[in-house]
C-alpha positions as CSV (number, residue, x, y, z in Angstrom):
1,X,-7.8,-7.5,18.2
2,X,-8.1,-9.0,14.7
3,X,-11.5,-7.0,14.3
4,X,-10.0,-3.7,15.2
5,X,-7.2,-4.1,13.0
6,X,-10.1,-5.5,10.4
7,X,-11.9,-2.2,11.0
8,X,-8.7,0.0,10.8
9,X,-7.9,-1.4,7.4
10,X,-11.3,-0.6,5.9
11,X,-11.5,3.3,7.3
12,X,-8.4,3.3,5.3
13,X,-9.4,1.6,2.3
14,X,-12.7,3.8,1.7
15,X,-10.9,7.0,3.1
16,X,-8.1,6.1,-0.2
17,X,-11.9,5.8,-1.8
18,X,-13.4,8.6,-1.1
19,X,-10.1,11.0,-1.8
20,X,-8.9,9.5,-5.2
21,X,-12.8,9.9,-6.0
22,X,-13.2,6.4,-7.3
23,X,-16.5,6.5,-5.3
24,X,-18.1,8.7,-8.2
25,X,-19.7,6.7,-10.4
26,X,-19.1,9.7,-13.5
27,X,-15.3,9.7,-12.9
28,X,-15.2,5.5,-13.6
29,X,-17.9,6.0,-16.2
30,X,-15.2,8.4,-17.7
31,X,-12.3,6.4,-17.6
32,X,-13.8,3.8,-19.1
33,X,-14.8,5.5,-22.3
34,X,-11.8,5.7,-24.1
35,X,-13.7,6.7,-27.1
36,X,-15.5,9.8,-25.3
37,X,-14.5,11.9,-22.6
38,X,-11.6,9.7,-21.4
39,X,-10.7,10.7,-18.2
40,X,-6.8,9.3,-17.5
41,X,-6.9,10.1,-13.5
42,X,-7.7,6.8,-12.5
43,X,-4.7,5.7,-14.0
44,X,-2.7,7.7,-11.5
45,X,-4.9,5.5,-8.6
46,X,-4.3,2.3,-10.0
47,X,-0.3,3.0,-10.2
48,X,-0.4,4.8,-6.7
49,X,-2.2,1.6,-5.7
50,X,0.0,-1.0,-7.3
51,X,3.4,0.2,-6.0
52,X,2.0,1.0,-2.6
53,X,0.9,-3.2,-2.3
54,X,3.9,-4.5,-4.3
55,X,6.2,-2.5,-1.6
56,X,3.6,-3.3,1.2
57,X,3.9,-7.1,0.0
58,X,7.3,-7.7,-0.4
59,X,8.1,-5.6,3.6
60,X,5.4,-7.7,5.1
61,X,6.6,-11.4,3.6
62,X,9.6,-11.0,5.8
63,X,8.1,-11.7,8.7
64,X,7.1,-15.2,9.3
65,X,3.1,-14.4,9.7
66,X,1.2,-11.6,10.2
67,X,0.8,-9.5,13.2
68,X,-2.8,-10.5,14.2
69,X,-2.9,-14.2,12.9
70,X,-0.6,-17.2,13.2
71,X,0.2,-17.6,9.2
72,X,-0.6,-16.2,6.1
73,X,-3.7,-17.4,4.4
74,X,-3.3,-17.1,1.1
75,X,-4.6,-19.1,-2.0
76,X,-3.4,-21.9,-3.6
77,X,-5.4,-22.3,-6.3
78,X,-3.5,-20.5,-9.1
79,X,-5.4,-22.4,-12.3
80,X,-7.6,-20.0,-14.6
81,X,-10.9,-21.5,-14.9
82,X,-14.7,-20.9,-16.1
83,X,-15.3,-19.7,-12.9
84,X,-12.8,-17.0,-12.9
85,X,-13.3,-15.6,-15.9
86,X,-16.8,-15.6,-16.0
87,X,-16.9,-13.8,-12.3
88,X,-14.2,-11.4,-14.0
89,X,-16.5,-10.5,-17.3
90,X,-19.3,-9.8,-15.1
91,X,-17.8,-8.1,-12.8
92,X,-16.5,-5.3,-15.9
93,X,-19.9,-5.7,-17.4
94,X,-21.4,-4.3,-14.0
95,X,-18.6,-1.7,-13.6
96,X,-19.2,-0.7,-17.0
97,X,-22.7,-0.2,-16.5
98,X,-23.2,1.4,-13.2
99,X,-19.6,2.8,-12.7
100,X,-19.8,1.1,-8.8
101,X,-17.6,-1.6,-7.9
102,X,-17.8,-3.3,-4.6
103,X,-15.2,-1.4,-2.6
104,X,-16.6,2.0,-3.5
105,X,-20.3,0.6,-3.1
106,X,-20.1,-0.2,0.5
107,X,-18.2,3.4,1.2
108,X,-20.8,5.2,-0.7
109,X,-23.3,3.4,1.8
110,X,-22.7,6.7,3.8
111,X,-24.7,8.6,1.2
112,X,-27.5,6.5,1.7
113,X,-28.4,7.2,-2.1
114,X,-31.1,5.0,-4.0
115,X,-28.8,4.0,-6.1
116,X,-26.2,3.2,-3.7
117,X,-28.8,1.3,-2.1
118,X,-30.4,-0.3,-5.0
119,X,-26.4,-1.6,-6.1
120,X,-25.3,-2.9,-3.2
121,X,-29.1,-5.0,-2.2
122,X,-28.4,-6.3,-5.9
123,X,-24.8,-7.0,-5.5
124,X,-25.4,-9.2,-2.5
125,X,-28.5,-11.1,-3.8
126,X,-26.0,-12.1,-7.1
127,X,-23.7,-13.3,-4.6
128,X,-26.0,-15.3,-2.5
129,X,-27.2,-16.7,-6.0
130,X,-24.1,-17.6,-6.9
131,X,-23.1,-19.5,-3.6
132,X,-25.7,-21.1,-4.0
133,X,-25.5,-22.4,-7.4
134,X,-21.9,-23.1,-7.1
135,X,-23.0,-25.3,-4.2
136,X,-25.9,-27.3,-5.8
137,X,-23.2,-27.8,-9.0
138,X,-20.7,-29.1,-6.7
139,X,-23.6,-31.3,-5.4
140,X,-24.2,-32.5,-8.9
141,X,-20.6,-32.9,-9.5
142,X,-20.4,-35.1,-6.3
143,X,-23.2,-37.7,-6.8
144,X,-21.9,-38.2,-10.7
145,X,-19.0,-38.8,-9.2
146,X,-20.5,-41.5,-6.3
């Protein structure tokens, strides 16, 4: 049942895609040049999106877990670290470059557009690369430490 809910949630997530348009690579482009063409729309998405989690949060903390798991797995690492930051910087330097961002990547898939293509084979080789270096430096990290 998890799965179907799973699926259910991503229709939604790249149908809210697809109709605010933040799957078009020249409308993010546009937003982010605030010394250009600035194009203020996404602004509306972002706010549209914020209140809709922060209500969507606070109805589904009352219950004690969630309907298709036993508890709420949420994080509990709340430190900001190198890690963090640097994922964050490159994740604006790609988004600034390309005007793709994960979420809209994987519903442009659809398209079946070089580029599309192209962006999303990179984006998961740069994650493999980085699981895999975060795991050899936690490897390091573990025989200094023996």
């Amino acid at each position: 049942m998890s799965l179907i809910y799973s699926l259910l949630a991503g229709v939604i997530f790249g149908a809210g895609l697809t109709v605010s348009d933040m799957v078009n690579p020249a409308r993010v482009l546009k937003f982010l040049d605030v010394a250009g063409s600035w194009d203020p729309t996404l602004i509306f998405v972002m706010a549209g999106a914020l209140a809709v989690t922060t209500l969507g949060y606070k109805w589904i903390f009352r219950r004690s877990a969630p309907v298709a798991d036993d508890r709420f797995h949420l994080p509990t690492r709340q430190q900001i670290d190198l890690p963090l930051v640097g994922g964050s910087a490159l994740f604006g330097v790609g988004w600034g470059l390309a005007g793709i961002c994960p979420g809209p990547a994987f519903a442009d898939l659809v398209t079946l557009q070089p580029k599309v293509l192209l962006f999303v084979a990179a984006m998961l080789v740069g994650m493999i690369a980085a699981n895999v270096l975060r795991g050899r430096v936690f490897a390091m990290k573990a025989l200094r430490q023996s």
